[in-house]
N, C-alpha and C positions, 0 to 999 in steps of 0.2 A: 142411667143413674150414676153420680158422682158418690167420690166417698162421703161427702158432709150429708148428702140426700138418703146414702143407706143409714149412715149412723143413728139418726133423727127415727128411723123405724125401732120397736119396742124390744123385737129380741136381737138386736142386733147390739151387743156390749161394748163395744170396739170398733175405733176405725181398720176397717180395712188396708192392705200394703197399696200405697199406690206406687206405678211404676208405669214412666212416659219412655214410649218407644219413639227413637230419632231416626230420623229418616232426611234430612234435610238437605243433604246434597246427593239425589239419587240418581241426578244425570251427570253428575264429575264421579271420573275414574277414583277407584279407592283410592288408586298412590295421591291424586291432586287434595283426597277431600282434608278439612280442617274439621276443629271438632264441635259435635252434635250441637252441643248446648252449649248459647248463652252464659257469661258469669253471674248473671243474674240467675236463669234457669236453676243454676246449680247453687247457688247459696238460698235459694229458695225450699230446693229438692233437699239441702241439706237440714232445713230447719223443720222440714216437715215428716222427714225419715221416709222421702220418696226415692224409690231405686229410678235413675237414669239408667237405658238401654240403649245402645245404639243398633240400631237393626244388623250392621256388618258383624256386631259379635253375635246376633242373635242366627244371622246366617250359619255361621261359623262354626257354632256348635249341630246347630241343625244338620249342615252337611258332612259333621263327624259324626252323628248318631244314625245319618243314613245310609253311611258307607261303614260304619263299624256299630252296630248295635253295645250300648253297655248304660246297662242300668245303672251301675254304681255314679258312671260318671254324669247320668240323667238327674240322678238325685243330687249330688254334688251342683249341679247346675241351677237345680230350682231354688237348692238351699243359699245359693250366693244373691238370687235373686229378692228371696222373701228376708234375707238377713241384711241384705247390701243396703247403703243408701248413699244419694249422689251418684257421678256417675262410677258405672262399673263395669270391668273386667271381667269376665267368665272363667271357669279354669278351663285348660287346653283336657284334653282327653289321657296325657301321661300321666296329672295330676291323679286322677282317678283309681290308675294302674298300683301310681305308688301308695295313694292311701287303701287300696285295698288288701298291696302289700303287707303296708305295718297292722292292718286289722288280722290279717291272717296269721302272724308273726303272734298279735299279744294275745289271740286265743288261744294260739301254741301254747304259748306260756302257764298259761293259768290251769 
């Protein structure tokens, strides 16, 4: 089912995020590949508030969550994903550390 096929159902209020995972040069070494999408793909994905993924950042993060477990930075990841659109960038796993940092800091505070 696409998003225009679920929307068209009665309880469904909203389109759904869509988000196209790239994959497109999966036999060129990462250093050779060029990027995922199209300009057209992307001023497409941009008009439509589609997140582009490329599967190597999708890698990327996977194999940081599997050698270092951290939820914070799991969440930070899906929230880039359901807020992002076009393509996009993942945060790195420091990110994570540090925003959990400054959350621990302002509850100090308060």
């Amino acid at each position: 089912m696409n998003i225009h096929e679920d929307l068209r159902r009665e309880e469904v209020t909203k389109p759904a995020k869509g988000v196209l995972f790239g994959n497109g040069f999966r036999l060129t070494p990462l250093s050779e590949r060029d990027t995922q999408f199209t300009e057209k793909c992307i001023s497409s994905a941009e008009s439509s508030s589609t997140a582009l993924l490329a599967t190597t950042e999708l890698f990327r993060v996977v194999r940081a969550l599997l050698t270092n477990p951290n939820e914070d930075y799991a969440k930070l990841c899906r929230k880039a994903i359901l807020d992002g659109v076009g393509v996009l960038s993942l945060p790195q796993l420091q990110d994570a550390e540090k925003h959990n940092q400054v959350e621990q800091m302002t509850s100090e505070d308060a």
